[in-house]
PyMOL commands that place a pseudoatom at each C-alpha (Angstrom):
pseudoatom trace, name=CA, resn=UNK, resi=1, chain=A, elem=C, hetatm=0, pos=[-6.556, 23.308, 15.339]
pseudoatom trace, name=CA, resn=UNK, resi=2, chain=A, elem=C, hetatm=0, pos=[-5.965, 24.494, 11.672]
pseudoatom trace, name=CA, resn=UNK, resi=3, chain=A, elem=C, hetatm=0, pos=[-6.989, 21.516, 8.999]
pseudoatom trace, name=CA, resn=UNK, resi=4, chain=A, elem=C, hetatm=0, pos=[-5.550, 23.181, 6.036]
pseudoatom trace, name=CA, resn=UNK, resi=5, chain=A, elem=C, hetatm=0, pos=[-1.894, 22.134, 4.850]
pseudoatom trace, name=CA, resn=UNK, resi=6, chain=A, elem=C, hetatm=0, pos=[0.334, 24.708, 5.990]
pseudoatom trace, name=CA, resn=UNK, resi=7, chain=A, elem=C, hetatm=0, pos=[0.998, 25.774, 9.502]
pseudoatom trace, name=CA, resn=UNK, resi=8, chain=A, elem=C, hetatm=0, pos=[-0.533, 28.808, 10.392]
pseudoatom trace, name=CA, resn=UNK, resi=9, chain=A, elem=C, hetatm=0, pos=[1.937, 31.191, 12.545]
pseudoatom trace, name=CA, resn=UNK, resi=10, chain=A, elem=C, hetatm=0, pos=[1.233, 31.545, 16.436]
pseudoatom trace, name=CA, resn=UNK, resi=11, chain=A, elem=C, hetatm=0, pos=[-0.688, 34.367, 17.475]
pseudoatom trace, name=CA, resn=UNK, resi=12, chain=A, elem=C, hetatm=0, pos=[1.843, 35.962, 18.879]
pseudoatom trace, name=CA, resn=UNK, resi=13, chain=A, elem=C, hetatm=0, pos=[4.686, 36.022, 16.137]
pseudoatom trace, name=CA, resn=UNK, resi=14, chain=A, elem=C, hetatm=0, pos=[4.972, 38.854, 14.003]
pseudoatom trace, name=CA, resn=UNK, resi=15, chain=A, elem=C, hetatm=0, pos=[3.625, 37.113, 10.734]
pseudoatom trace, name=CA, resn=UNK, resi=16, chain=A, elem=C, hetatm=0, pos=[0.113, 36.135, 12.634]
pseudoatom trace, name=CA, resn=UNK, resi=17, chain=A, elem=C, hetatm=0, pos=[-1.970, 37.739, 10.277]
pseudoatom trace, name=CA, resn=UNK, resi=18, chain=A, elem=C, hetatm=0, pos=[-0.572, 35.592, 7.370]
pseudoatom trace, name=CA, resn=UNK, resi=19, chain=A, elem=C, hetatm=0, pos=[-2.807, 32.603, 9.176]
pseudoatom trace, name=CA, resn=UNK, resi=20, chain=A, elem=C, hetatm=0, pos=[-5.833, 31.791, 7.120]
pseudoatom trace, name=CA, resn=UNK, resi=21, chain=A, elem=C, hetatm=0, pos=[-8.845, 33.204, 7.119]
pseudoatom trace, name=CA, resn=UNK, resi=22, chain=A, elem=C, hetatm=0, pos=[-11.975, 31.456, 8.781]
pseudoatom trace, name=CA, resn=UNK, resi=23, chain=A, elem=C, hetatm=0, pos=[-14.441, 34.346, 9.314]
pseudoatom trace, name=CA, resn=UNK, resi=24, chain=A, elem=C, hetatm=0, pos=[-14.660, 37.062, 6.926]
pseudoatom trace, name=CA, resn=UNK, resi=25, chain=A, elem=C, hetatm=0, pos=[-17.148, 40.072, 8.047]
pseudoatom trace, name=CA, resn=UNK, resi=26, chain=A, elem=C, hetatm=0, pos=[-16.511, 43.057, 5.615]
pseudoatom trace, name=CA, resn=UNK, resi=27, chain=A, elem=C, hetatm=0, pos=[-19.711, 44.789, 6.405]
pseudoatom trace, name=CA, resn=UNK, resi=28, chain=A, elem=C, hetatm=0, pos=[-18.558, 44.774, 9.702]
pseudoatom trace, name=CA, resn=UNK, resi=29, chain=A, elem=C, hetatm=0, pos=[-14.950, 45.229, 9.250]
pseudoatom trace, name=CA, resn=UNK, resi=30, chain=A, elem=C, hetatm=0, pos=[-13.438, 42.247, 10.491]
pseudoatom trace, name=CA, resn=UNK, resi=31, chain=A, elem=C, hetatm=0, pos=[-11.789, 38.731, 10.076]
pseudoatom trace, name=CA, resn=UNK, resi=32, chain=A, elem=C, hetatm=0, pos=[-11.205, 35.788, 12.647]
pseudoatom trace, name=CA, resn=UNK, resi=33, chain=A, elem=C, hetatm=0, pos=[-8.081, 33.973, 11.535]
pseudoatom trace, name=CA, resn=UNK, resi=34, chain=A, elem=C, hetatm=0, pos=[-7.421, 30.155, 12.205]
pseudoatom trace, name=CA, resn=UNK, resi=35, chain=A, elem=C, hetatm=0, pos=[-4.589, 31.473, 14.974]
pseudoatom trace, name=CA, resn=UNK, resi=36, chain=A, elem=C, hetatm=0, pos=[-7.336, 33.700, 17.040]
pseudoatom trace, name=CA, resn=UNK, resi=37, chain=A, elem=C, hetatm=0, pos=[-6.767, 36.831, 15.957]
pseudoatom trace, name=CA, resn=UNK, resi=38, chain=A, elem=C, hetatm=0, pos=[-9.277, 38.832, 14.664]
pseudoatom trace, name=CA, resn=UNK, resi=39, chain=A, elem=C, hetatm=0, pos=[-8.180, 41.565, 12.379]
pseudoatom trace, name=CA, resn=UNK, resi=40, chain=A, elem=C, hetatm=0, pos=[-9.627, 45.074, 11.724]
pseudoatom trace, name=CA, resn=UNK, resi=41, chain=A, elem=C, hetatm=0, pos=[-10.117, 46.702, 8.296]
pseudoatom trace, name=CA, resn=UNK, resi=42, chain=A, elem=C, hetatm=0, pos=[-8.664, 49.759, 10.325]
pseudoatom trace, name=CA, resn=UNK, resi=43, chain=A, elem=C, hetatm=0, pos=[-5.830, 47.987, 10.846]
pseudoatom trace, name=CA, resn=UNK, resi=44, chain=A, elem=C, hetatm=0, pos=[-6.120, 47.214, 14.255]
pseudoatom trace, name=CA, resn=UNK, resi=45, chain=A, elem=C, hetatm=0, pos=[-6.087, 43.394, 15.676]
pseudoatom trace, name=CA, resn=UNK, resi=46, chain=A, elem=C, hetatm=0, pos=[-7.578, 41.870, 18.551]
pseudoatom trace, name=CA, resn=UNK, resi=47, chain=A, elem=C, hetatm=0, pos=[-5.197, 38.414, 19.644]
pseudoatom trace, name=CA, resn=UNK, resi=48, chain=A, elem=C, hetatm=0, pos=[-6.872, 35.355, 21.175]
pseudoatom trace, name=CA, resn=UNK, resi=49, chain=A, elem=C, hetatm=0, pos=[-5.646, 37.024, 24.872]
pseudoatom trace, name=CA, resn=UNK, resi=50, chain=A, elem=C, hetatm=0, pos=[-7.371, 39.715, 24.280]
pseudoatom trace, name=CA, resn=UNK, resi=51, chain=A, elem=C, hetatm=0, pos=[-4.119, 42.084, 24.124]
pseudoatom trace, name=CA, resn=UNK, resi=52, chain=A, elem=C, hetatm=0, pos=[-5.377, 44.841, 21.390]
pseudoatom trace, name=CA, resn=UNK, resi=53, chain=A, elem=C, hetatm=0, pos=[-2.857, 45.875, 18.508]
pseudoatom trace, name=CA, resn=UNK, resi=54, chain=A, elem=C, hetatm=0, pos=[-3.038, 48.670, 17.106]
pseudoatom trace, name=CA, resn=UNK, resi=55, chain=A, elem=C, hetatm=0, pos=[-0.709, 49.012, 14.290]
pseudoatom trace, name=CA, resn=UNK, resi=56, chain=A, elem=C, hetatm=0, pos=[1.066, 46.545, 12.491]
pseudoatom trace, name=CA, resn=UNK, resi=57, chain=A, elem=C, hetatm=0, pos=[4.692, 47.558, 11.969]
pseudoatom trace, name=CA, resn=UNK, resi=58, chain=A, elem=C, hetatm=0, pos=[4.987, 45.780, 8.676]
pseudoatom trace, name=CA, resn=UNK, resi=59, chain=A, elem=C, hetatm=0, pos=[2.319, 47.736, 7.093]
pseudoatom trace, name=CA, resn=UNK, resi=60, chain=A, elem=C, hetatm=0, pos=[4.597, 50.735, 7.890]
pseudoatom trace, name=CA, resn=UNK, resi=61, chain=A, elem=C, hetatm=0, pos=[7.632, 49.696, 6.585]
pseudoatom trace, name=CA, resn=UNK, resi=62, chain=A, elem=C, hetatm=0, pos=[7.401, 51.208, 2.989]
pseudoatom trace, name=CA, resn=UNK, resi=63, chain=A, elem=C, hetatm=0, pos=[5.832, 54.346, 4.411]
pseudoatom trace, name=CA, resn=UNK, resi=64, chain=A, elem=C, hetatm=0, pos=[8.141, 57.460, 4.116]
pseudoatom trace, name=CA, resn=UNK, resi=65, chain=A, elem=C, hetatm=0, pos=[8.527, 59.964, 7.730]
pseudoatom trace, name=CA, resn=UNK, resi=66, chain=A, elem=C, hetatm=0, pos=[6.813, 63.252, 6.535]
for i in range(1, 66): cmd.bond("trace and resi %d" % i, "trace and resi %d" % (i + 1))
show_as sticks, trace
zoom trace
């Protein structure tokens, strides 16, 4: 599966997008990671399943309620 040295994270753990990049499409918006999972410059994610994410709760966790 992935050839580089470190093990890239399952698709379906909460630290897939830290799996390296394979694809990278910015003037489409998106990037196919070595785990499946294509990821969204709108920060949605599409996993190898087909299951859609749509927001990735680490990317909230600084963000203050309003």
């Amino acid at each position: 599966m992935c050839s580089h040295p470190s093990t890239c994270p399952p698709p379906t753990a909460d630290g897939r997008v830290l799996a390296v990049p394979l694809h990278r499409r910015p003037e489409q918006g998106w990037t196919l990671l070595c785990n499946g999972v294509v990821v969204f410059d709108d920060d949605g994610e599409l996993l190898p399943d087909g299951q859609v994410v749509l927001t990735r709760p680490w990317a909230l966790a600084g963000a203050s309620a309003g």
